[in-house]
N, C-alpha and C positions, 0 to 999 in steps of 0.2 A: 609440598612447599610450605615453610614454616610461615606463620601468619607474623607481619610486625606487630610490636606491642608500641604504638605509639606513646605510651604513658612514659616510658624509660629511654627515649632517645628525639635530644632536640633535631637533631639535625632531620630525623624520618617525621617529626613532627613538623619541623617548617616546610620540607618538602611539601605535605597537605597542602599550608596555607600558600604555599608559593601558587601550585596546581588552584588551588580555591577563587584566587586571586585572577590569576590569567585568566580561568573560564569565565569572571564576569569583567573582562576587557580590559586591565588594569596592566598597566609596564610595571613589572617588579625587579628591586633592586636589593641585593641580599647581604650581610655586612656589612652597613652604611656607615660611613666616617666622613665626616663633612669640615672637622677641624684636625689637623694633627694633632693628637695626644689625646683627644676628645673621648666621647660615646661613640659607640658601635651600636646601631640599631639591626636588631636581626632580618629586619623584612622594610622595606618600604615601598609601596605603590602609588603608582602616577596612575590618573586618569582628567583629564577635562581639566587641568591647572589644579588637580585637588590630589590633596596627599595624604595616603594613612600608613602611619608608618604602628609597625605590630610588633612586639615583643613576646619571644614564646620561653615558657618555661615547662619544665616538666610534674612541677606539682603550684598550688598557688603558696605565694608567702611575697609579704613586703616590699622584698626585695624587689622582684620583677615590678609590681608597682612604683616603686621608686625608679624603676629604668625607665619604665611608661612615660612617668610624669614629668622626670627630664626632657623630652621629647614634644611636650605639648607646647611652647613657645616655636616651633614648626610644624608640627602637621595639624591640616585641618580635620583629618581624624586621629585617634591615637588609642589602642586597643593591645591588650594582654590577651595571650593564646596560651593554653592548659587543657591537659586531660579532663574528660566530663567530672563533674564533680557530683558524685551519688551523697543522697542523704542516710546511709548507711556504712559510706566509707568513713575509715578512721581520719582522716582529714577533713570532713565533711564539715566541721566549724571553721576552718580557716576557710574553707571555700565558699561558706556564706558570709564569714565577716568579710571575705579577700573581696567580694562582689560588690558588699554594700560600702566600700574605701571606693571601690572604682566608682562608683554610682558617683559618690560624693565632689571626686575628683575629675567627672565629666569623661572615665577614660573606659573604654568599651572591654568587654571579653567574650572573647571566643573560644567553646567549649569542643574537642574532639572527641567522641566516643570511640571505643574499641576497633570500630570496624572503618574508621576513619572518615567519618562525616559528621561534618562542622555547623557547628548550633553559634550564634552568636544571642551569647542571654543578659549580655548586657549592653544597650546600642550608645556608641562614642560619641559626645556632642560636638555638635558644627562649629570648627573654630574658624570662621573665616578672618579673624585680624590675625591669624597665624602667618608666620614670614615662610609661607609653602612657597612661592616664586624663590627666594633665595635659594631654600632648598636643592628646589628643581633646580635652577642655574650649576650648583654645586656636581650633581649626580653625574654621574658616565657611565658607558657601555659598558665599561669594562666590571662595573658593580654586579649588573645581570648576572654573571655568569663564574667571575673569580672565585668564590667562595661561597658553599653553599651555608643558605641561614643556620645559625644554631654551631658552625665551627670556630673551636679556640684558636684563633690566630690565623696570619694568613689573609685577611683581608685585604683588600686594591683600597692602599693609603691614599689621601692628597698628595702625600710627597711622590708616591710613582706616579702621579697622575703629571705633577708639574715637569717631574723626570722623560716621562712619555712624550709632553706638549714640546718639550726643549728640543728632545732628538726630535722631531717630527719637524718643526720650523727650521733646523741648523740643515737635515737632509734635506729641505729646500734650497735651503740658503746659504751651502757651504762658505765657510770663510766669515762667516756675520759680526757681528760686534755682539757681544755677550748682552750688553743695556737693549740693541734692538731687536733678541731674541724675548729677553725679560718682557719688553713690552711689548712683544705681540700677542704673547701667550694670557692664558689663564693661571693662575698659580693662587698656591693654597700662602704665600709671604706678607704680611701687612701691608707694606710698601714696596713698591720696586729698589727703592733703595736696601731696604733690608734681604730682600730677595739675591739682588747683585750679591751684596758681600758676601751671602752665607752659598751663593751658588759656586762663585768664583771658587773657593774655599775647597767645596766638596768635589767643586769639579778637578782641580789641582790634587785633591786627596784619591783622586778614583773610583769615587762613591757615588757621581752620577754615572753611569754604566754606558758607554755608547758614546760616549764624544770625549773632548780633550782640548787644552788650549794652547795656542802658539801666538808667534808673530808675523803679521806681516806688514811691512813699511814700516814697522816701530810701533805696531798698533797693535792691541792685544787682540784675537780671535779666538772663535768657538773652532769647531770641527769636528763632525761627524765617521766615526769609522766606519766605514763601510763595511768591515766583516761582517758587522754586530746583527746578531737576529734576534727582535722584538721578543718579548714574549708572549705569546697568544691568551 
C-alpha cells in the first residue's frame, strides 16, 4: 500500500487534523462559510462554547497567515496546519520566520510529520472576547460532513442553508405566507425585508430548488413539491 505524503495534498492533510480534533472531543466542521461571498475556514472545531478554527496549507507562506488572521475576530482559538518544518529543508526560513509572524499575531501552528502525527509548536492565544457564540449559532450539520477540509469548491453555503430551512418550514406548513416562513427561519439575509424580496425573486426564478409560489384567496403562497429529494 502506497504511504500518503501528507506534505502535497490539503485535503489528506486536513483529514489528520479533522481525526486529531475528534479524538480530543472536539465537533468539527470542515468548509466553514458563515457570510455569503465570505472566508471559507478549512477546519473548525467546537468544544465547551470554545472554538478553534484551523487553516491547513501545504507548505508555510503568508498567505495561509493571512487566512488565519482573518479568522481571529471569531475564534477563540485560531491555528495554521503545515508539513513539519526541518531545519535542513529548503524552506526551512520561511518556516521560522512563518512561526515567529504567527507568535506575534497570537495565531498557533500545527506541524505534521511524514508519518502523520501532529506536533503543535506554536500554542494559539485565548481569545475569549472572540464572537465564537456567533460563530457557533452560525454552523450546521450539514458543514460536518458536506466537504471535506482542504477542497476547492463545493462547500454547504448560507444560502443552501437558508434554502434547506425554507423547504423544511413550507413542508410543514404547506400553503404559508412566504413573510411567515422568512420569519421562522434562520437565514444568512440582513433583514427579513431584504430576505422577502431577494427570496421572492429566486423563488419565482427557480433557484430555490423544492418549492414554488401561487395563490390562494388572492394571497401569495409558498409551496413545497413534494417530489423533491433533499440532498443528504
Amino acid at each position: 500500500m502506497k504511504k500518503t505524503d501528507w506534505r502535497k495534498n490539503e485535503v489528506e492533510l486536513g483529514k489528520v487534523i479533522v481525526k486529531y480534533l475528534r479524538d480530543y472531543h472536539w465537533d468539527v466542521y470542515q468548509e466553514v462559510q458563515i457570510e455569503e461571498g465570505g472566508r471559507i475556514a478549512d477546519i473548525v472545531g467546537v468544544r465547551d462554547n470554545l472554538t478553534w478554527i484551523i487553516e491547513c496549507k501545504t507548505a508555510m507562506n503568508l498567505g495561509v497567515i493571512e487566512q488565519a488572521s482573518g479568522w481571529r475576530p471569531h475564534g477563540t482559538y485560531v491555528s495554521i496546519c503545515i508539513p513539519e518544518v526541518h531545519r535542513w529543508n529548503k524552506n526551512a526560513r520561511n518556516g521560522v520566520f512563518g512561526k515567529e509572524v504567527c507568535r506575534k499575531f497570537g495565531i498557533g501552528c500545527l506541524e505534521l510529520d511524514k508519518l502523520g502525527a501532529v506536533k503543535e509548536t506554536v500554542r494559539p492565544e485565548l481569545r475569549r472576547w472572540a464572537e465564537s457564540k456567533e460563530l457557533i449559532n452560525r454552523l450546521c450539520e450539514e458543514q460536518k460532513t458536506w466537504a471535506l477540509a482542504g477542497t476547492k469548491g463545493g462547500h454547504f453555503t448560507p444560502f443552501k442553508l437558508t434554502c434547506k430551512l425554507i423547504r423544511a418550514y413550507v413542508r410543514q406548513n404547506q400553503g404559508c405566507k412566504l413573510k411567515d416562513a422568512i420569519n421562522a427561519i434562520r437565514h444568512h439575509y440582513a433583514t427579513p425585508a431584504s430576505a422577502y424580496s431577494s427570496l421572492k425573486k429566486l423563488i419565482e426564478d427557480n433557484l430555490v430548488k423544492g418549492v414554488y409560489l401561487g395563490y390562494t384567496n388572492k394571497e401569495l403562497r409558498v409551496f413545497v413539491d413534494e417530489d423533491f429529494v433533499e440532498d443528504l
